[in-house]
C-alpha positions in Angstrom: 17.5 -15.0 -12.7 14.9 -17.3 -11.6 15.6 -15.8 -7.4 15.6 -12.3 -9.3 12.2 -12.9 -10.3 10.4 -14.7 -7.0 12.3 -11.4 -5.2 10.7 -8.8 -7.1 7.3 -10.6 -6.9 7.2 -10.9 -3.6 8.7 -7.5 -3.0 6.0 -5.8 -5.5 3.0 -8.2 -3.5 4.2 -6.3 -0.5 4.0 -2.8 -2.2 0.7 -3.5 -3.6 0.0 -4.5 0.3 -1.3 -8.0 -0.8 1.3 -9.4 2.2 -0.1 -11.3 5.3 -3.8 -9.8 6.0 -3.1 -6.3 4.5 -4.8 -7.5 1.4 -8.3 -6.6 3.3 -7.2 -3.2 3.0 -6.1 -3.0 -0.7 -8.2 -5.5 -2.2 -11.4 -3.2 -2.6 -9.5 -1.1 -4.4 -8.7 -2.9 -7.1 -12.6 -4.5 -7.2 -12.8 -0.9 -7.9 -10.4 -0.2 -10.3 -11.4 -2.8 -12.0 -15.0 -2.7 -11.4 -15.6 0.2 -12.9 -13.3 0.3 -16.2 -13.4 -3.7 -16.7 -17.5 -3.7 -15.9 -19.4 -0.6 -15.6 -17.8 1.6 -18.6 -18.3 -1.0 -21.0 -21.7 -1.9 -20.1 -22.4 1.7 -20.5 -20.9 2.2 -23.8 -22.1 -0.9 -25.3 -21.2 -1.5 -28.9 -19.4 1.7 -28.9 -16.8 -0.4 -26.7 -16.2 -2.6 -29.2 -14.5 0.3 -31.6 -10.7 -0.7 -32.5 -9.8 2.9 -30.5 -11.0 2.1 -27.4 -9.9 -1.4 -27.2 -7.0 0.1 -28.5 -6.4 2.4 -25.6 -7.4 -0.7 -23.3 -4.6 -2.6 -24.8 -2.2 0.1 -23.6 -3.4 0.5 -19.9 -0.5 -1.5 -18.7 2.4 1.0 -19.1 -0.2 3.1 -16.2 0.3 0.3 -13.5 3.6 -0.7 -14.9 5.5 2.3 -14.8 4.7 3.3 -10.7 5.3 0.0 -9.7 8.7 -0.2 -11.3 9.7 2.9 -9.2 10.5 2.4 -5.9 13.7 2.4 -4.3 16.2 -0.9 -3.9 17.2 -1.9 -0.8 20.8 -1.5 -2.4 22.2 -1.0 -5.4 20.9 -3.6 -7.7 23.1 -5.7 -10.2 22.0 -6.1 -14.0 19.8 -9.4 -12.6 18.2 -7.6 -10.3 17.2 -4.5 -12.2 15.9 -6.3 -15.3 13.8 -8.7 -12.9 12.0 -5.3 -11.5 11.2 -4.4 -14.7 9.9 -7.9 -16.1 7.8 -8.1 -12.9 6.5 -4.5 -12.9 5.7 -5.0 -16.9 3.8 -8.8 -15.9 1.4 -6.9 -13.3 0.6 -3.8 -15.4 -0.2 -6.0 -18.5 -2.0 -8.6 -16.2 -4.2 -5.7 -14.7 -5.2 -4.2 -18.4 -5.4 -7.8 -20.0 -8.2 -8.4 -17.2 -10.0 -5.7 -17.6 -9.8 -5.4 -21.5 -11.4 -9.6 -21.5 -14.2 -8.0 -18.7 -14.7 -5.6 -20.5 -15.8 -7.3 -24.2 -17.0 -9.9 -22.0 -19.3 -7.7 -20.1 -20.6 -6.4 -23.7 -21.3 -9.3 -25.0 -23.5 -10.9 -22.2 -25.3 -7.4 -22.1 -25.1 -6.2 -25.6 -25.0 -9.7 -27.4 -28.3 -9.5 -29.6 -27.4 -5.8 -30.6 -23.6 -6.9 -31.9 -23.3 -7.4 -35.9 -19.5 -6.2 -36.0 -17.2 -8.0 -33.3 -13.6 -6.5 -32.0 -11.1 -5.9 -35.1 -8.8 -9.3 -33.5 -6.2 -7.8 -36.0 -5.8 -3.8 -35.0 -6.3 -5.5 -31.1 -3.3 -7.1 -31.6 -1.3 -4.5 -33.1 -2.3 -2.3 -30.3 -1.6 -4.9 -27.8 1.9 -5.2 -29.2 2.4 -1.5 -28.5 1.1 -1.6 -25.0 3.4 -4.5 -24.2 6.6 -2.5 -25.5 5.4 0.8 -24.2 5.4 -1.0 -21.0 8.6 -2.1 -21.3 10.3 0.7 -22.6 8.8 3.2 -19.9 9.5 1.0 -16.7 12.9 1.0 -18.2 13.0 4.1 -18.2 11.9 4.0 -14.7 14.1 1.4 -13.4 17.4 3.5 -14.8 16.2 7.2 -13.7 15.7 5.4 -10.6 19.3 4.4 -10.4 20.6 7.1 -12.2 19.2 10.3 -10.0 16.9 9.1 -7.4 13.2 7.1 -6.8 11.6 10.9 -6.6 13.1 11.9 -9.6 11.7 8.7 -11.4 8.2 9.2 -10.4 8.4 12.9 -11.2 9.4 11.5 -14.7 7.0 8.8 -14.7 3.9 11.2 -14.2 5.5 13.6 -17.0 5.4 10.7 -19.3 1.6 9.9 -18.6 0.8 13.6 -19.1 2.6 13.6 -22.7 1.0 10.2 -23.2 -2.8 11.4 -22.0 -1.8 14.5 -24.3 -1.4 12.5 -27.6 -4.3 10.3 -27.0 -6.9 13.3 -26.6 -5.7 14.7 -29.4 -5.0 12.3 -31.5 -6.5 9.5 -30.4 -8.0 8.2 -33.9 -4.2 7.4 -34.7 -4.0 5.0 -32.2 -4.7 2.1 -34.7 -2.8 3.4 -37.3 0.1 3.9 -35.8 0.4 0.9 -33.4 2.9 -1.3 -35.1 5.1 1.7 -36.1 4.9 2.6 -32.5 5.6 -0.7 -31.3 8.8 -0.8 -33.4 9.6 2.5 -31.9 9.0 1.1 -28.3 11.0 -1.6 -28.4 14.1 0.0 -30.1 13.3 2.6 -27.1 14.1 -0.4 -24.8 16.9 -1.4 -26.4 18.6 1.4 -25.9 17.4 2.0 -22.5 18.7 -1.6 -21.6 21.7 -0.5 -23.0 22.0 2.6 -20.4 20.6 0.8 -17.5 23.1 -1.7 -17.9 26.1 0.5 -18.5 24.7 2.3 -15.1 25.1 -0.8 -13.0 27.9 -1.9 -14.5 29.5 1.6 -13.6 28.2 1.5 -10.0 29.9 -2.0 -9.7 33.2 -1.1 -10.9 33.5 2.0 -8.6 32.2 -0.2 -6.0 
């Protein structure tokens, strides 16, 4: 599992274009990225960063980078190994990208807000929602990784983009919730993976004994 893993890493560097000097190219982008929600948005909002639903929806960022780079074709049909180390690795850079800007982003607060702060983060709801963004993450690149196999890459990233549309759906409207329902969501999420583990392996293993 170990090769599985240093593959997929390497392969997703490449995607990301952080390979050899292309990393000229696509680093700005992510000073960007993260720039702006990790720096400027915070500093911005001050305080009102600080609220359990925004940290909340920070917490839950990952699934947006997740999901995309869990998409992409193999280079051949992938065993059980293989497939699960895309989706470790895809779920490890989406939560590494959120988890950094979530930290710059109460760090930027409190170095520009500091004397204005009575009320810290709620450490208990952040944790709660972090526990859902981590399954959510899971269960969607999953999801991902199997469409993939099952129908086709384009397919996937048609469903992937359908699944951010329902997900910026229920935020707007309900994003109040988001506290509330984070550990019964989180339960959801990972019995969501389950299952989808469950399909994505009985995939493979079909492909293998037809092959």
């Amino acid at each position: 599992m170990k090769a599985e893993l240093a593959e997929e890493a390497s392969n997703l560097r490449t995607r990301l274009g952080f390979q050899g000097t292309s990393w000229i190219r696509s680093l700005p982008v992510y000073v960007l990225v993260i720039g702006v929600f990790g720096v400027f948005l915070p500093w911005q909002k001050g305080r009102e960063f600080l609220d359990s639903v925004i940290l909340g929806a920070y917490a839950c960022l990952g699934v947006v980078f997740a999901a995309p780079a869990a998409a992409p074709e193999f280079e051949k049909f992938p065993t059980i190994q293989k497939a699960l180390a895309r989706v470790a690795i895809s779920v490890f850079y989406g939560e590494l990208v959120a988890g950094l800007m979530l930290v710059l982003g109460i760090t930027t607060v409190y170095v520009s807000r500091s004397a204005r702060i009575v009320v810290g983060p709620d450490l208990r709801s952040l944790a709660e929602c972090a526990a859902l963004g981590l399954t959510l993450s899971w269960a969607v690149s999953t999801a991902t990784v199997w469409i993939s196999l099952r129908t086709s890459p384009g397919v996937a990233k048609t469903a992937v983009r359908l699944m951010f549309l329902a997900l910026l759906a229920a935020f707007y409207l309900r994003s109040g919730w988001l506290p509330a329902v984070a550990v019964r969501g989180a339960g959801i999420a990972l019995l969501a993976s389950i299952l989808l583990f469950v399909a994505l392996k009985t995939t493979v293993g079909g492909r293998s004994r037809n092959a």
